[in-house]
C-alpha positions as YAML, in Angstrom:
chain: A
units: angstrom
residues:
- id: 1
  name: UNK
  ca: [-0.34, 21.18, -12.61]
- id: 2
  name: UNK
  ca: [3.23, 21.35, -11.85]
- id: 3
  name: UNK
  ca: [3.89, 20.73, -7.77]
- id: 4
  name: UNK
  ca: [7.85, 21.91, -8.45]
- id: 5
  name: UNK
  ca: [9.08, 24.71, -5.99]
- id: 6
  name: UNK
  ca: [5.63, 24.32, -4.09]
- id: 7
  name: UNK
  ca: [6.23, 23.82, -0.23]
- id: 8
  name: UNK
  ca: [5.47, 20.16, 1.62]
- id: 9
  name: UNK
  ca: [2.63, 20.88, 4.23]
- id: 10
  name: UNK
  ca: [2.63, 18.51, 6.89]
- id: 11
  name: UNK
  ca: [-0.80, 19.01, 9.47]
- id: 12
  name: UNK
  ca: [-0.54, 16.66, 12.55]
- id: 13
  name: UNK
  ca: [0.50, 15.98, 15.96]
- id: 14
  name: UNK
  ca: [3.19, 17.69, 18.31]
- id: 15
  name: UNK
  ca: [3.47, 15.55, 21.18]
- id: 16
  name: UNK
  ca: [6.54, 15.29, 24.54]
- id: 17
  name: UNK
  ca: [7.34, 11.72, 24.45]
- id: 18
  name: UNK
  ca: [8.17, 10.32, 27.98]
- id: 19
  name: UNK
  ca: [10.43, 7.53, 27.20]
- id: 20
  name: UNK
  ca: [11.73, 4.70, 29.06]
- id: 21
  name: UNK
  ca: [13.74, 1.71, 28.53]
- id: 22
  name: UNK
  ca: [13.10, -1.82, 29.72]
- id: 23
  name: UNK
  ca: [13.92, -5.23, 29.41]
- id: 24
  name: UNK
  ca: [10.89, -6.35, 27.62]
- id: 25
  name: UNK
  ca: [7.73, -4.54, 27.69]
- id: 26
  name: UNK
  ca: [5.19, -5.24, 30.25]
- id: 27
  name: UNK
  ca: [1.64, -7.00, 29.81]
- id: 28
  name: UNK
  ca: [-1.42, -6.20, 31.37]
- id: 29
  name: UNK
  ca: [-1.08, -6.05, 35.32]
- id: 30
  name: UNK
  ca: [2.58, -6.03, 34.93]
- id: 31
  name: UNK
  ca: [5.26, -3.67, 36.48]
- id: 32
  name: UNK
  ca: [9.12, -3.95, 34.95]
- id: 33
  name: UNK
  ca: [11.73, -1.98, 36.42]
- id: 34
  name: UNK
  ca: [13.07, 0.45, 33.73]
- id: 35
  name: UNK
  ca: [16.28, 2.94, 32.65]
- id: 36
  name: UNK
  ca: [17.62, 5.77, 30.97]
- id: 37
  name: UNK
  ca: [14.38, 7.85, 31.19]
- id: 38
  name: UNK
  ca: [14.06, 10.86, 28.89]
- id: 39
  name: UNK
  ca: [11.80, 13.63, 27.40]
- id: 40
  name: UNK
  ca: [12.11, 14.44, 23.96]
- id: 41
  name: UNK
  ca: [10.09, 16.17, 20.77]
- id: 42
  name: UNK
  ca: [7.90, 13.94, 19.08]
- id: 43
  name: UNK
  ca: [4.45, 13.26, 17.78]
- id: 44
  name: UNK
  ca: [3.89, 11.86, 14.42]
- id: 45
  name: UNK
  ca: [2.78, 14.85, 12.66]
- id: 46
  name: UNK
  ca: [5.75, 16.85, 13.85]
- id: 47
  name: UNK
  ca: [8.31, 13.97, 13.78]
- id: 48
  name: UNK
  ca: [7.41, 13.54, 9.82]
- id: 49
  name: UNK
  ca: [7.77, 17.43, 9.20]
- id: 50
  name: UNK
  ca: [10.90, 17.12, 10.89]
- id: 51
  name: UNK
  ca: [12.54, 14.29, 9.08]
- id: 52
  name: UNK
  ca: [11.70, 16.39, 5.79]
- id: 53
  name: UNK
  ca: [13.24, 19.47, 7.10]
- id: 54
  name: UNK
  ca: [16.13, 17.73, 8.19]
- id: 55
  name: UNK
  ca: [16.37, 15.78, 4.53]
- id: 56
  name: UNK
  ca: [16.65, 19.57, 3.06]
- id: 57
  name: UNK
  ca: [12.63, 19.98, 2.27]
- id: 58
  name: UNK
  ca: [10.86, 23.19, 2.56]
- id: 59
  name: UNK
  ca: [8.00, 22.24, 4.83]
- id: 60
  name: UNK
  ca: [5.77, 23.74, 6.98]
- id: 61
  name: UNK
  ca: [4.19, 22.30, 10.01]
- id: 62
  name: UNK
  ca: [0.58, 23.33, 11.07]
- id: 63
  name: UNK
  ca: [-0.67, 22.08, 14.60]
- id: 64
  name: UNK
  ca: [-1.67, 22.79, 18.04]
- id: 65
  name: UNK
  ca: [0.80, 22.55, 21.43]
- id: 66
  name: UNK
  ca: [-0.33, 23.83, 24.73]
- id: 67
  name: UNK
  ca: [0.92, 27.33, 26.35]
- id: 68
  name: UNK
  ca: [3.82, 25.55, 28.32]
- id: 69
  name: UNK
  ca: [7.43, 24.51, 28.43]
- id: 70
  name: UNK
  ca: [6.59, 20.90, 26.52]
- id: 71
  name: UNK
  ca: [5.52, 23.05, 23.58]
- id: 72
  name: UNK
  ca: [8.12, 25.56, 23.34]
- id: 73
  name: UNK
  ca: [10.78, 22.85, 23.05]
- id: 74
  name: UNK
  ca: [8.37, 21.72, 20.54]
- id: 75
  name: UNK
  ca: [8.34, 24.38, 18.62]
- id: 76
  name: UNK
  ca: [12.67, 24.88, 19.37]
- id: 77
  name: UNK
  ca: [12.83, 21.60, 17.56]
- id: 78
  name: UNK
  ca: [10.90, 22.03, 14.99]
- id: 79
  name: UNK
  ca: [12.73, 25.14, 13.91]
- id: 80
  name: UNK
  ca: [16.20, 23.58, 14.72]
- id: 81
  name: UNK
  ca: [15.30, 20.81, 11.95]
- id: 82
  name: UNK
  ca: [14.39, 23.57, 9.02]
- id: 83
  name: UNK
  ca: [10.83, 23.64, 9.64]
- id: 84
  name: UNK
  ca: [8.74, 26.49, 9.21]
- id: 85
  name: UNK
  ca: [6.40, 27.00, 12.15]
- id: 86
  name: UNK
  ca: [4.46, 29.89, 11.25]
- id: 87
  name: UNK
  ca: [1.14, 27.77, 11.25]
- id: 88
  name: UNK
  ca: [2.26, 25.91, 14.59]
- id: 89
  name: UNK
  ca: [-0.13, 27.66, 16.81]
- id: 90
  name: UNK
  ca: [-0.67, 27.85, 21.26]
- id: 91
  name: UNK
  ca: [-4.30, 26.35, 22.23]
- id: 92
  name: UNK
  ca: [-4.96, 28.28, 25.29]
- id: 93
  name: UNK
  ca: [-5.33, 26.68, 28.69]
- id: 94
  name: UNK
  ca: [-5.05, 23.11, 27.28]
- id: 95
  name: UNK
  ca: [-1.78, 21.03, 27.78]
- id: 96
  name: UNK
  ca: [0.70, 20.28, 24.95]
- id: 97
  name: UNK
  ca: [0.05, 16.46, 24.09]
- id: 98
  name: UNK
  ca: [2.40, 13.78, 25.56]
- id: 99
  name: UNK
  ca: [3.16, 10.26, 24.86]
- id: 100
  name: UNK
  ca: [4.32, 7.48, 26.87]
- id: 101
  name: UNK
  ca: [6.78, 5.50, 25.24]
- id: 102
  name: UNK
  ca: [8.48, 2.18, 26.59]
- id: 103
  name: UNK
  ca: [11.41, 0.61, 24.58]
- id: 104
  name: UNK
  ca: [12.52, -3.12, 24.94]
- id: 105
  name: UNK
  ca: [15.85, -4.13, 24.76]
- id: 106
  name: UNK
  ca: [15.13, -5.66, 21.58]
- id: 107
  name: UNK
  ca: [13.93, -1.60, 19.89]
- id: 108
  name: UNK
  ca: [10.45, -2.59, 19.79]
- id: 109
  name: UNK
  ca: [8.13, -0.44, 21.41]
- id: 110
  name: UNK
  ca: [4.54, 0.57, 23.08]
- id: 111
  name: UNK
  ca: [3.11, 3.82, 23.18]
- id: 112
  name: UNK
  ca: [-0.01, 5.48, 25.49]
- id: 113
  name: UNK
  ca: [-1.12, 8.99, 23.69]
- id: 114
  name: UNK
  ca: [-3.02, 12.34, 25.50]
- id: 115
  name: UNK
  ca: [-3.46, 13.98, 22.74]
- id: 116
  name: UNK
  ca: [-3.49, 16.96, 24.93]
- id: 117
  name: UNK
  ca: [-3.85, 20.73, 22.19]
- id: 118
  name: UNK
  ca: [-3.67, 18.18, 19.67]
- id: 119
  name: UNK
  ca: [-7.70, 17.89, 19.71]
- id: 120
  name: UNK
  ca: [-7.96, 21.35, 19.07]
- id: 121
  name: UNK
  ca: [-6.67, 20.85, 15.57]
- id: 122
  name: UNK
  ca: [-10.04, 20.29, 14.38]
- id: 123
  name: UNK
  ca: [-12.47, 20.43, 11.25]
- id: 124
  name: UNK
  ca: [-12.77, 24.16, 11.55]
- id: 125
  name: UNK
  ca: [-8.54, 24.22, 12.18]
- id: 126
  name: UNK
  ca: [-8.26, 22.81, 9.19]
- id: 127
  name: UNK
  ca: [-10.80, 25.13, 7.11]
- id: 128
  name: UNK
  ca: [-8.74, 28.25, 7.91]
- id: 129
  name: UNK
  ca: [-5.39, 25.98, 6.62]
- id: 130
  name: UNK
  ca: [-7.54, 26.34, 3.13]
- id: 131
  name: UNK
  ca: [-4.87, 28.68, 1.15]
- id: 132
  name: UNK
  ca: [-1.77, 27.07, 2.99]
- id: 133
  name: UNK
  ca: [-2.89, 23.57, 1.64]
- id: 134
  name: UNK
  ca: [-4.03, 24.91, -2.04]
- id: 135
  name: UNK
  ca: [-1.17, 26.38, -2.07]
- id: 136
  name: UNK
  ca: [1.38, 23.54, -1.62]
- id: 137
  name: UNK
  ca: [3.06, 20.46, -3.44]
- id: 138
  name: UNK
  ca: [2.48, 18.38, -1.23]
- id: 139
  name: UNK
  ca: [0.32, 17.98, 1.66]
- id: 140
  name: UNK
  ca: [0.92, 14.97, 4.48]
- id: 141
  name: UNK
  ca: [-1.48, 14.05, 7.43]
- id: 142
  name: UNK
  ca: [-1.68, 11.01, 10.26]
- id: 143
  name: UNK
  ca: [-4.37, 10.07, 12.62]
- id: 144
  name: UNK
  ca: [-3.34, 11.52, 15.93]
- id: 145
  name: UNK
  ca: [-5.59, 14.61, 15.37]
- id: 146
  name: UNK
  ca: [-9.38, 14.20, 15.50]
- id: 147
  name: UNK
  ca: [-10.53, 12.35, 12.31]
- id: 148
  name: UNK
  ca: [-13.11, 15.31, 10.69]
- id: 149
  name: UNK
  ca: [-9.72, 17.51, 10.00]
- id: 150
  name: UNK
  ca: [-8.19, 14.77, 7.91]
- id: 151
  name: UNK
  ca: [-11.59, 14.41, 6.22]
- id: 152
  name: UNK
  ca: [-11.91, 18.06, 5.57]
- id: 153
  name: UNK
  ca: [-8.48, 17.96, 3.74]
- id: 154
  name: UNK
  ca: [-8.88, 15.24, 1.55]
- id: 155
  name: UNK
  ca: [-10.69, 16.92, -1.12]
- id: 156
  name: UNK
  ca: [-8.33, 19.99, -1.36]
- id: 157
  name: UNK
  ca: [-5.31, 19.04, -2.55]
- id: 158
  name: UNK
  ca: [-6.24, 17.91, -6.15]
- id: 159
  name: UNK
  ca: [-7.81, 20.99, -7.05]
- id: 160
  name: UNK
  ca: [-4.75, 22.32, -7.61]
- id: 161
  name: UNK
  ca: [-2.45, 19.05, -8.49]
- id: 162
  name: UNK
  ca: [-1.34, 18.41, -5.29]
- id: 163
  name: UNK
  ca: [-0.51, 15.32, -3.54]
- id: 164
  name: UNK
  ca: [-1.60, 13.79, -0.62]
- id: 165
  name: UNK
  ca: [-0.16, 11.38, 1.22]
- id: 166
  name: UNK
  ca: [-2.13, 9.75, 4.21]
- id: 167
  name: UNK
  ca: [-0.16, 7.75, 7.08]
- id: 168
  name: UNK
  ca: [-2.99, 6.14, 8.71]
- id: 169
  name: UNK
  ca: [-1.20, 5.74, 12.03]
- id: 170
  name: UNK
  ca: [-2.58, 5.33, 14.49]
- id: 171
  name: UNK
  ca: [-5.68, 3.39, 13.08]
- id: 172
  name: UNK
  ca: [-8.99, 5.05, 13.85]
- id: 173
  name: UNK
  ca: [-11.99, 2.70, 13.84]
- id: 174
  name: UNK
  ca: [-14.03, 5.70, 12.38]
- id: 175
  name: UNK
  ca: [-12.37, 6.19, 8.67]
- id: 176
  name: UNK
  ca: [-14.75, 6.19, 6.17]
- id: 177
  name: UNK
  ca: [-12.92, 4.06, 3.19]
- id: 178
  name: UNK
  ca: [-15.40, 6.11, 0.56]
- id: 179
  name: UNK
  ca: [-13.17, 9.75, 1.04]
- id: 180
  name: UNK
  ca: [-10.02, 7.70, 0.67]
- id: 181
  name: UNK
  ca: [-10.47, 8.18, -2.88]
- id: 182
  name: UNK
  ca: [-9.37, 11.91, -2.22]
- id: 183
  name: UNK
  ca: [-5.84, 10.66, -0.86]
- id: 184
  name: UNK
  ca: [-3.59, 9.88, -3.50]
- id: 185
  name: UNK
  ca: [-0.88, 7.72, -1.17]
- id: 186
  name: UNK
  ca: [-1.49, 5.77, 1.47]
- id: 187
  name: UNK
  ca: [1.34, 4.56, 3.60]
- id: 188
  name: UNK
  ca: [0.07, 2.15, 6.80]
- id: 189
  name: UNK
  ca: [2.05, -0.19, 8.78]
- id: 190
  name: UNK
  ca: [0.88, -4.23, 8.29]
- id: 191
  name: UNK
  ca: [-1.05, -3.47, 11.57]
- id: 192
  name: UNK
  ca: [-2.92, -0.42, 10.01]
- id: 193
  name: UNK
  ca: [-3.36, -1.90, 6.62]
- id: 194
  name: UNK
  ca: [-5.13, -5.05, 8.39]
- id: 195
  name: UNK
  ca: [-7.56, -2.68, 9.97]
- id: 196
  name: UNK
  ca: [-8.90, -0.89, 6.82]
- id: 197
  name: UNK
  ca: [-8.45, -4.57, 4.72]
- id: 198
  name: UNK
  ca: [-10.11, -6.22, 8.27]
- id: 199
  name: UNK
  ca: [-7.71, -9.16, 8.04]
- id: 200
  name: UNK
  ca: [-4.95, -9.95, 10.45]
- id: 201
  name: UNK
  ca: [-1.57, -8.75, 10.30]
- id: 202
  name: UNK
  ca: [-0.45, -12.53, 9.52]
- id: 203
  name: UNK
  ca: [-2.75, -11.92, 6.68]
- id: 204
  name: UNK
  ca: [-0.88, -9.10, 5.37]
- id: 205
  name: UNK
  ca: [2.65, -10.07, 5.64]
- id: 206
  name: UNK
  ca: [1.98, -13.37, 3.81]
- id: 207
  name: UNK
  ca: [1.42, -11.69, 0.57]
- id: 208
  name: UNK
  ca: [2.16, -7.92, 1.17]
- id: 209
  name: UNK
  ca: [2.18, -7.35, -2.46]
- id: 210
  name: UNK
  ca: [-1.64, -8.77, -3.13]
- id: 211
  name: UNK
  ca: [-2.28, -6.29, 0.09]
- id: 212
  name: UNK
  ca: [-0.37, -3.34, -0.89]
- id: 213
  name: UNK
  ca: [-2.68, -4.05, -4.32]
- id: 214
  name: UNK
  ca: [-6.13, -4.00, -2.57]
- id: 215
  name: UNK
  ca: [-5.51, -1.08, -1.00]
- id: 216
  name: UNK
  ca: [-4.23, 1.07, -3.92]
- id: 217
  name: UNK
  ca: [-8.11, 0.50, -5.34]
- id: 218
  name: UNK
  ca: [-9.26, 2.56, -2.21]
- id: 219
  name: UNK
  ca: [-7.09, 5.37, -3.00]
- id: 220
  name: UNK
  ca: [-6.53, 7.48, -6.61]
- id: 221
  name: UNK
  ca: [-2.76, 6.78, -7.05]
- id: 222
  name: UNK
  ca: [-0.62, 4.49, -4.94]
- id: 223
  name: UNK
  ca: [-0.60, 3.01, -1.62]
- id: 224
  name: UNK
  ca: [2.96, 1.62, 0.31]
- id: 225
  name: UNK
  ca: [2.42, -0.66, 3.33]
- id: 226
  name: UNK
  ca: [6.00, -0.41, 5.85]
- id: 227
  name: UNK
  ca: [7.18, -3.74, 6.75]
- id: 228
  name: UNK
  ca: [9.87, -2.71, 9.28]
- id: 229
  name: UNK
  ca: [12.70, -5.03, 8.75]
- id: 230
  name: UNK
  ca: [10.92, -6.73, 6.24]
- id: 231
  name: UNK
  ca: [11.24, -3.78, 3.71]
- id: 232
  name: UNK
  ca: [8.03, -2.66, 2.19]
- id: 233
  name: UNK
  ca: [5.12, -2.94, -0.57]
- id: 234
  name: UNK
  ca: [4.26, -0.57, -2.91]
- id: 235
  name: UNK
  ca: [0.97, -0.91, -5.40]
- id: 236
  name: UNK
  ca: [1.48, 1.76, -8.15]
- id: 237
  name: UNK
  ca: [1.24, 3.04, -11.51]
- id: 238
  name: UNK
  ca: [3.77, 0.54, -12.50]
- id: 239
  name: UNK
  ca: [2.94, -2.59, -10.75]
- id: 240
  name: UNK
  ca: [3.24, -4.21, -7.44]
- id: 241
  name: UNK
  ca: [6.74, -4.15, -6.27]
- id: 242
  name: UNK
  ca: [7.97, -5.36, -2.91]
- id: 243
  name: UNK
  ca: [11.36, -3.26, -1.34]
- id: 244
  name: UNK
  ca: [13.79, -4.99, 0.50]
- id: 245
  name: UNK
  ca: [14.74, -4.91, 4.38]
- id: 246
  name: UNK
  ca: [17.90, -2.81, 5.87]
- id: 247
  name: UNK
  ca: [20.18, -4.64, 7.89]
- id: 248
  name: UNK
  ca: [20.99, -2.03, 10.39]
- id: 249
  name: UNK
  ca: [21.80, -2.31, 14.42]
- id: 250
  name: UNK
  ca: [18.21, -1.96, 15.62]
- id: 251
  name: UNK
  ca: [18.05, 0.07, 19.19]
- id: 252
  name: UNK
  ca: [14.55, 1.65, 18.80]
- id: 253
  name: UNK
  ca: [12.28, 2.09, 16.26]
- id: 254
  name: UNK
  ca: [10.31, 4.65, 17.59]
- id: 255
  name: UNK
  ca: [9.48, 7.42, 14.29]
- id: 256
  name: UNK
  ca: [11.03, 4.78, 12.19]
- id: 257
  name: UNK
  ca: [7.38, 4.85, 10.28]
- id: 258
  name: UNK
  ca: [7.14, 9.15, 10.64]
- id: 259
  name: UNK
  ca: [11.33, 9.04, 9.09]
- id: 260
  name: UNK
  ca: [10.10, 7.10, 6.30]
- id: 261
  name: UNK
  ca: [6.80, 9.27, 5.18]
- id: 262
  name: UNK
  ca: [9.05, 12.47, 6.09]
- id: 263
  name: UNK
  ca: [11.76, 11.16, 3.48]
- id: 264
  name: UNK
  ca: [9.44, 9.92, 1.05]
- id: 265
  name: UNK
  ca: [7.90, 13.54, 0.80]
- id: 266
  name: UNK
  ca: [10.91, 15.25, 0.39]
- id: 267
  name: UNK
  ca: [12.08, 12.96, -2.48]
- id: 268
  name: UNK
  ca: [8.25, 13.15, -4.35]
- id: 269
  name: UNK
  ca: [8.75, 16.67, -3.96]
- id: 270
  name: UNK
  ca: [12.53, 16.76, -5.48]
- id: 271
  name: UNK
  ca: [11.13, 14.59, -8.35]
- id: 272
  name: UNK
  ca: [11.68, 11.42, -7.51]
- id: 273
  name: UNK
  ca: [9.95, 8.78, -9.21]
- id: 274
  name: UNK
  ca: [7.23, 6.77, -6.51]
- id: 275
  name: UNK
  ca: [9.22, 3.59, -6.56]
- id: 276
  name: UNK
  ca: [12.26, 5.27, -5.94]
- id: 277
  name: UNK
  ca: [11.14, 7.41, -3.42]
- id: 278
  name: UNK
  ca: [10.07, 4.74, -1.23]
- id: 279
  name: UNK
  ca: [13.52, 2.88, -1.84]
- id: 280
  name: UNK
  ca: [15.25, 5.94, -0.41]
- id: 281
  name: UNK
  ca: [12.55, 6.92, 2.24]
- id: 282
  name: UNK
  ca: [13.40, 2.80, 3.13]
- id: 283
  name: UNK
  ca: [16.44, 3.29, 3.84]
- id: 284
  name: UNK
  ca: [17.33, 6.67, 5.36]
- id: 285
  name: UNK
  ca: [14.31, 5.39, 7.72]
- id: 286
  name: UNK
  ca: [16.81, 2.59, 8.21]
- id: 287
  name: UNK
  ca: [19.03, 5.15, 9.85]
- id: 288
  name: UNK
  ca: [16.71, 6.36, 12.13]
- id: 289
  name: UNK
  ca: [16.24, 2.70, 14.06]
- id: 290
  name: UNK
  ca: [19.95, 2.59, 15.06]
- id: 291
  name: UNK
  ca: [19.26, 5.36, 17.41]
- id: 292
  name: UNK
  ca: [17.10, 6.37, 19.92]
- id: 293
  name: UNK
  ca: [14.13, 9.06, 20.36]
- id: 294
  name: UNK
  ca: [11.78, 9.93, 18.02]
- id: 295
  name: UNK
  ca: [13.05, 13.32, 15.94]
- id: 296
  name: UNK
  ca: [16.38, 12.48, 18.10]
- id: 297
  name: UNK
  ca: [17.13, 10.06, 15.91]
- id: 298
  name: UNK
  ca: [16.19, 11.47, 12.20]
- id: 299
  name: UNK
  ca: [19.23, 11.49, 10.07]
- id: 300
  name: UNK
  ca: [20.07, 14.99, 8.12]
- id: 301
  name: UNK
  ca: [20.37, 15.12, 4.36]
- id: 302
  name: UNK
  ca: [24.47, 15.08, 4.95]
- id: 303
  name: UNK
  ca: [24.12, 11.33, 6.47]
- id: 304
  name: UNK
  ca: [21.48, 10.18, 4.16]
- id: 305
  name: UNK
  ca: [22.39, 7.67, 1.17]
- id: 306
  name: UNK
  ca: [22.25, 9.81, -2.43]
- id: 307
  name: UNK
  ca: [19.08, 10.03, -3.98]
- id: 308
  name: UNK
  ca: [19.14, 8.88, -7.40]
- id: 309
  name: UNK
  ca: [16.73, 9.53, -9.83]
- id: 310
  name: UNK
  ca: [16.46, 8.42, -13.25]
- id: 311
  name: UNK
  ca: [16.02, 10.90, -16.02]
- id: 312
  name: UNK
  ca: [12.20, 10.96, -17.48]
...
C-alpha cells in the first residue's frame, strides 16, 4: 500500500531542556563554573516532529507534558514549527519532563532526563493512538517514553504499509531484539548500536558498514547508524553504503541525532529513495550543529540544501 499523502506520526518525548555552557564538561565529583544559561523546547520525540514540520512535513506529534508553563511553551513550539498537536495531551498533576543539558566549548554534550508526563505515555497511551498510527505514512518513535508503548506500536504500522522508523536513543537495557523485526528502520548512534550489537563503540566505528549490516538482520528493511562528524552507515535494500561527514562550524550538537531522523522522515515521506534520504537528512542535520538549542537550532525547509531525487 501506497504511504503518499498519508501524515508522519511522530509519538515521543516533550521535554524543557535547562542548558548551560561550560568549558569542558565535568566528571564525577566535579563542579565547573558555567555561562549563557537558557530554557528551551526540546525532548527527542518533539525535537524530531519538529525538524519535520519545519522541513515542510505534515506531522503530528502525540505525547504527554505536564499542566504548567514548561508545557505550554511546549506545545507554542510545536505549533510554531508546523506541527499538529491535536494528540499532544496535559497529564494532570504530574510535571512536564525536563532535561539537563551541559555544552562544552568544543559542542559536545551531557544530558540528565526526568522524564516528568512523559511516563504517562504508556502501553495503554499508545492503544488509544491505534487509528492515528493505522492511519499514517509514516510512524517515528525514541526511547524516552516507557519501553511497553514502543512495543505496543511495533506491530501496527505494517498492517497497513506503513513505515516505522525506530531511533533507539536513549538505549534501554530492556529492548527485546525479537519485536525489532516489526520496525522497518532503525537509526542508533555508534553508542546505541554497541548496546543492542553488545560491542564497544570502538567496535562500531572501525567497520560501521559490517555494523550497520548486522543490525539490518534484526529489523525487516534497513537500519542507519549516525556517526556525527564521521557521516553515517546505512545497511539496505541495495547494499551497505557508508555517507560522508559535513564540515560545518560545530557549536552544539544537541538534536543533531532528532534533526537527522526528523529530515529523514520528511524526505521517505516525499519519496525519496532510502539512500538518499539519509544523504539529505545528513546534511540538513549538519545545519543544526552550527547552532545552539535543541529545536532552536533546526533549520526550515527555505535553508535546507535541495532534495534531489532520482526518477524510479
Amino acid at each position: 500500500m501506497s504511504t503518499a499523502g498519508r501524515p508522519i506520526l511522530v509519538i515521543g518525548s516533550a521535554n524543557m531542556d535547562l542548558s548551560v555552557c561550560a568549558a569542558a564538561i565535568p566528571g564525577p565529583g566535579e563542579t565547573v563554573l558555567g555561562a549563557n544559561f537558557a530554557a528551551s523546547p526540546g525532548g527527542k520525540g518533539a525535537n524530531q516532529a519538529a525538524a519535520a514540520g519545519r522541513l515542510g512535513g505534515d506531522v503530528r506529534f502525540a505525547g504527554r507534558v505536564g499542566s504548567d508553563p514548561f508545557g505550554a511553551q511546549l506545545r507554542v513550539s510545536l505549533e510554531e514549527s508546523g506541527v499538529d498537536c491535536r494528540l499532544l495531551d496535559v497529564a494532570r498533576d504530574v510535571a512536564t519532563g525536563v532535561a539537563l543539558i551541559t555544552v562544552s566549548n568544543s559542542g559536545e554534550n551531557a544530558i540528565t532526563v526526568a522524564a516528568g508526563a512523559n511516563g504517562c505515555m504508556d502501553e495503554a497511551a499508545v492503544a488509544l493512538l491505534a487509528d492515528e498510527i493505522l492511519d499514517c505514512g509514516l510512524l517515528l518513535m525514541q526511547l524516552e517514553i516507557p519501553l511497553a508503548a514502543v512495543r505496543a506500536a511495533a506491530g501496527l504500522p505494517r498492517r497497513t504499509g506503513s513505515r516505522f522508523i525506530l531511533n533507539p536513543a536513549p538505549y534501554n537495557a530492556g529492548i527485546e531484539l525479537e519485536w525489532l523485526s516489526g520496525v522497518s528502520l532503525i537509526t542508533p548512534n555508534e553508542h546505541e548500536a554497541a548496546a543492542l550489537l553488545k560491542c564497544k563503540p570502538a567496535d562500531i566505528l572501525r567497520d560501521p558498514g559490517a555494523a550497520a549490516a548486522e543490525l539490518r538482520r534484526l529489523v525487516a528493511d534497513a537500519a542507519i547508524i549516525t556517526l556525527g562528524s564521521l557521516g553515517y552507515a546505512i545497511a539496505g535494500p541495495n547494499g551497505v553504503h557508508l555517507g560522508p561527514g559535513m564540515v560545518t562550524n560545530e557549536v552544539d550538537t544537541t538534536a543533531a541525532g532528532d534533526c537527522f531522523n526528523g529530515a529523514l522522515a520528511v524526505a521517505l515521506s516525499e519519496g525519496a529513495e532510502l539512500y538518499e534520504a539519509a544523504h539529505w537528512a545528513n546534511e540538513v542535520a549538519a545545519i543544526s550543529v552550527t547552532r545552539h538549542g535543541a529545536q532552536a537550532s533546526l533549520p526550515w525547509r527555505s535553508e535546507a540544501p535541495v532534495l534531489v531525487r532520482r526518477a524510479n
